[in-house]
Structures are given as structure tokens and as C-alpha cells.
C-alpha positions as CSV (number, residue, x, y, z in Angstrom):
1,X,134.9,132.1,25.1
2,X,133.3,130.3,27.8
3,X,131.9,127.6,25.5
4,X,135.2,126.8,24.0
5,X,137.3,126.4,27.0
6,X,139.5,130.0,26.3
7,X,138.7,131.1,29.8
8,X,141.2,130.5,33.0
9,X,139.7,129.2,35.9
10,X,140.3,131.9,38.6
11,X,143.1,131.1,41.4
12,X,141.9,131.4,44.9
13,X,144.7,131.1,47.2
14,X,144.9,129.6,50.3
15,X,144.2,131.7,53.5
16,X,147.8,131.6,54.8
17,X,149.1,133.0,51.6
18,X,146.1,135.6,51.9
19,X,147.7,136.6,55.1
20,X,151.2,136.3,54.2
21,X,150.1,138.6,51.1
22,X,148.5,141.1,53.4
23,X,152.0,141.1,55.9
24,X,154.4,142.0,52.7
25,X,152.0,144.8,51.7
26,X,152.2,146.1,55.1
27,X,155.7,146.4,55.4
28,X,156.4,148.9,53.4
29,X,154.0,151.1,55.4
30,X,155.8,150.0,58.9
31,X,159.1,151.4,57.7
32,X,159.0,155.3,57.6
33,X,157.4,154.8,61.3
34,X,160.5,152.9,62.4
35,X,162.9,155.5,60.8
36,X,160.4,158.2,62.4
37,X,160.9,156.4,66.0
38,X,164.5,155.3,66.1
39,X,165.0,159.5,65.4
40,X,162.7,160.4,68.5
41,X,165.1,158.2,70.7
42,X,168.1,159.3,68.9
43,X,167.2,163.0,70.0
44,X,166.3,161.5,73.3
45,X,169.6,160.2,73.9
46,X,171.8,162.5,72.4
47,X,169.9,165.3,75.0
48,X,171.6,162.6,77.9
49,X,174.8,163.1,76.1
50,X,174.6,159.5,74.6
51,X,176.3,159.3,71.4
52,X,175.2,155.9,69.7
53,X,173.3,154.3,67.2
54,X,170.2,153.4,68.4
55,X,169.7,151.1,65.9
56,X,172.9,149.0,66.0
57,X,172.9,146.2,68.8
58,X,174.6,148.1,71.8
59,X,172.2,151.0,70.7
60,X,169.1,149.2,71.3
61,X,170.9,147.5,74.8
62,X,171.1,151.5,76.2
63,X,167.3,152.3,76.8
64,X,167.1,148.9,78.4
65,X,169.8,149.7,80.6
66,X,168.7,153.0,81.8
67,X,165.5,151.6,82.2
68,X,166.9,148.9,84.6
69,X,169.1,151.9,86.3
70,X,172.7,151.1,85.0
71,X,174.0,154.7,85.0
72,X,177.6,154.0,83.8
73,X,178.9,152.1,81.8
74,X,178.8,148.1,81.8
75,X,182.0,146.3,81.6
């Protein structure tokens, strides 16, 4: 098959589309550990009585805000 041309040349691609490859495979695998974490906080929170999303904007705004010291609410 050689001889006669019937063969493809392989495709090597480039190295950022090697890593860019690499990143899409990954993500899949970095999902379940996001859903695991945002539930750890959620449990957190909820035990301070803080009933939010943690994953919606003003969610991920309240562990910064405790962490900074803000103990009521922000107008």
C-alpha cells in the first residue's frame, strides 16, 4: 500500500493544540470536584444560618466577606 501511495501521511499537531487537547480532556474530570466543593461550603454556610447559593454571584461574594470580617449585611 505503501508503494502505491494508499497510505495517509500521519497528522502531528502542533504543541498548543497538544495542550489545548490535554485541557478539554481534563475538564470533565474537574467537574464532579467543583460540585463536591461548592456542597462542603454550602453545609458550611447553611451551619452559619446563610441561606444562599454559593455558586451564583452574591454566593461566591459571602466567604469573601466573612473572611474580610463584614458580619452583617452590605448595603
Amino acid at each position: 500500500m505503501l508503494r502505491i501511495g494508499a497510505l495517509k501521511v500521519s497528522d502531528i499537531p502542533s504543541r498548543p493544540q497538544c495542550e489545548l487537547r490535554a485541557l478539554v480532556r481534563y475538564r470533565p474530570s474537574l467537574q464532579p470536584a467543583r460540585a463536591t466543593e461548592a456542597h462542603r461550603i454550602q453545609k458550611v454556610l447553611e451551619g452559619a444560618d446563610v441561606k444562599r447559593n454559593v455558586l451564583g454571584v452574591t454566593g461566591q461574594r459571602i466567604p469573601t466577606a466573612l473572611a474580610d470580617g463584614v458580619t452583617g449585611p452590605v448595603a
